[in-house]
C-alpha positions as CSV (number, residue, x, y, z in Angstrom):
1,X,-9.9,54.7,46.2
2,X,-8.2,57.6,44.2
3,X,-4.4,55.8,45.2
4,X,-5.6,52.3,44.0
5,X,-5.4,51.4,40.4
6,X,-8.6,50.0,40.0
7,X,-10.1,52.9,42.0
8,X,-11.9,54.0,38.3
9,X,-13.7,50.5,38.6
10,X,-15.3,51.6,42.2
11,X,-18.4,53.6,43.0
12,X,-18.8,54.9,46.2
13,X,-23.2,55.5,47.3
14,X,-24.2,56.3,50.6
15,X,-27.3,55.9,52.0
16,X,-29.7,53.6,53.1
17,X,-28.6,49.9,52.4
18,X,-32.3,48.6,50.8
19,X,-32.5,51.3,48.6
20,X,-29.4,51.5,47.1
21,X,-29.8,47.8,46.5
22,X,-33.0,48.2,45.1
23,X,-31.1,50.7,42.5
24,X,-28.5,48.7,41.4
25,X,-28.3,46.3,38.2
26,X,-26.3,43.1,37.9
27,X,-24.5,41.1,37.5
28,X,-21.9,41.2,40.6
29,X,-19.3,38.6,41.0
30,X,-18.8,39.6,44.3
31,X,-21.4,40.4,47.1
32,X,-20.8,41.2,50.9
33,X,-23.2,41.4,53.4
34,X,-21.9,43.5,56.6
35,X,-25.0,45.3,58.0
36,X,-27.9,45.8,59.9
37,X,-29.1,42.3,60.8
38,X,-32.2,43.2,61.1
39,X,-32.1,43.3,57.4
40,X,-30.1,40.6,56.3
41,X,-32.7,38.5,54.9
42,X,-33.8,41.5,52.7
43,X,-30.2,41.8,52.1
44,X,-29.7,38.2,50.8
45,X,-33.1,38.4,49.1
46,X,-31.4,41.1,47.1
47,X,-28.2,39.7,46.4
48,X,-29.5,36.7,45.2
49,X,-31.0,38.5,42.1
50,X,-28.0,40.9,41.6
51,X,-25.4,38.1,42.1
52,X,-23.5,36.3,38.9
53,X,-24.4,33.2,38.1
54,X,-20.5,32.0,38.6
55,X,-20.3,34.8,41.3
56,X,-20.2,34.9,45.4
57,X,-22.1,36.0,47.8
58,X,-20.2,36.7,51.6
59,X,-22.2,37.3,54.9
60,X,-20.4,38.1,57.7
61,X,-21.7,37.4,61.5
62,X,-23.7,34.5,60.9
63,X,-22.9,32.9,64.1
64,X,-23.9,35.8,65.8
65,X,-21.7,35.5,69.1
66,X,-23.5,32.3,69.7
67,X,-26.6,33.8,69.9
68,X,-28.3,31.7,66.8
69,X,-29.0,28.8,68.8
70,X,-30.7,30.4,71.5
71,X,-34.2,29.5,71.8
72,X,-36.3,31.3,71.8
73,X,-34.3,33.8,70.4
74,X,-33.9,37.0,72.0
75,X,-34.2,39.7,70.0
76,X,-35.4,40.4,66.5
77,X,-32.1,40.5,65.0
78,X,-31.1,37.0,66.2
79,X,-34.4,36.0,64.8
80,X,-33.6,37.1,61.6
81,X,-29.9,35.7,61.5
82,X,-31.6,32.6,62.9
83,X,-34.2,32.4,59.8
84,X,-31.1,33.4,57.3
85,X,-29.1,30.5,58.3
86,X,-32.3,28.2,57.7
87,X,-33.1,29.3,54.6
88,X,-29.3,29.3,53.3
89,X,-28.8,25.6,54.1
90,X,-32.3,24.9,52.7
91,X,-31.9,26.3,49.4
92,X,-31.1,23.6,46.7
93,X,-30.6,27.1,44.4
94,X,-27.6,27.8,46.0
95,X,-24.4,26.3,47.4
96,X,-23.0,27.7,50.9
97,X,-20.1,26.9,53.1
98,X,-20.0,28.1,56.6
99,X,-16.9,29.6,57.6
100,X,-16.6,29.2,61.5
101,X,-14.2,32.0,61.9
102,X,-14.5,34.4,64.3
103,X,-18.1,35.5,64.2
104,X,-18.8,32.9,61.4
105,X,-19.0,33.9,57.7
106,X,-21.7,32.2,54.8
107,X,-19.8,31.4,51.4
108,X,-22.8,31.2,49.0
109,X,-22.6,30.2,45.6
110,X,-25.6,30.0,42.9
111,X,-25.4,26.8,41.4
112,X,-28.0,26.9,38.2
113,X,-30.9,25.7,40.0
114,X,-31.8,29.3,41.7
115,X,-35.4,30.2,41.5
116,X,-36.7,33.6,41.1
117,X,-37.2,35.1,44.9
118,X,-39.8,37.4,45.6
C-alpha cells in the first residue's frame, strides 16, 4: 500500500473475519464480501450495519458454480449462499443487482427503508 497514494487512507488487520468486523465502526462507502461462505450471512449481517447509507455493499460468488439451485443443497455452505440470495432479494431495506459474471456478484445498496438487523 506504501507505493500507492492513498496508501495513508488504508489499514491493513488480520485475523479472523467476524471479529474484526465486530471491531470496526462505520460508515463505509464501500464493502466486499470475499470469504468463507459459511459465513456470508454473518458477513452481510455485519455490513449492513457498517455500510453508508449512500454506500455499496459487493458479494462475490453468489452463484456458487451453480450450486445455489441445487435441491436439496449439498453442503452447508451452499445452504448458506442459498439462504443469502433469499434474503437479499427479499429485503425491501435494500436494493440489489445480481451481476451474472463469472461466479456471479450481489450489488447491494441501502435504500432508506433498512431496518435494524439483529
Amino acid at each position: 500500500f506504501a507505493k500507492s497514494p492513498h496508501g495513508r487512507k488504508i489499514e491493513l488487520r488480520m485475523g479472523p473475519a467476524l471479529e474484526t468486523l465486530r471491531s470496526l465502526t462505520g460508515p463505509f462507502d464501500l464493502i466486499f464480501i470475499d470469504a468463507d461462505k459459511a459465513n456470508y450471512l454473518n458477513y452481510y449481517r455485519r455490513a449492513l450495519e457498517l455500510v453508508a447509507e449512500t454506500g455499496v455493499i459487493l458479494i462475490d460468488n453468489v452463484l456458487w458454480s451453480g450450486e445455489v439451485l441445487l435441491q436439496p443443497p449439498p453442503d452447508r455452505s451452499t445452504a448458506v449462499m442459498q439462504e443469502l440470495n433469499r434474503i437479499i432479494a427479499a429485503d425491501p431495506g435494500v436494493m440489489a443487482v445480481l451481476v451474472t459474471i463469472r461466479d456471479g456478484v450481489f450489488v447491494v445498496r441501502p435504500t432508506g427503508a433498512r431496518k435494524k438487523t439483529s
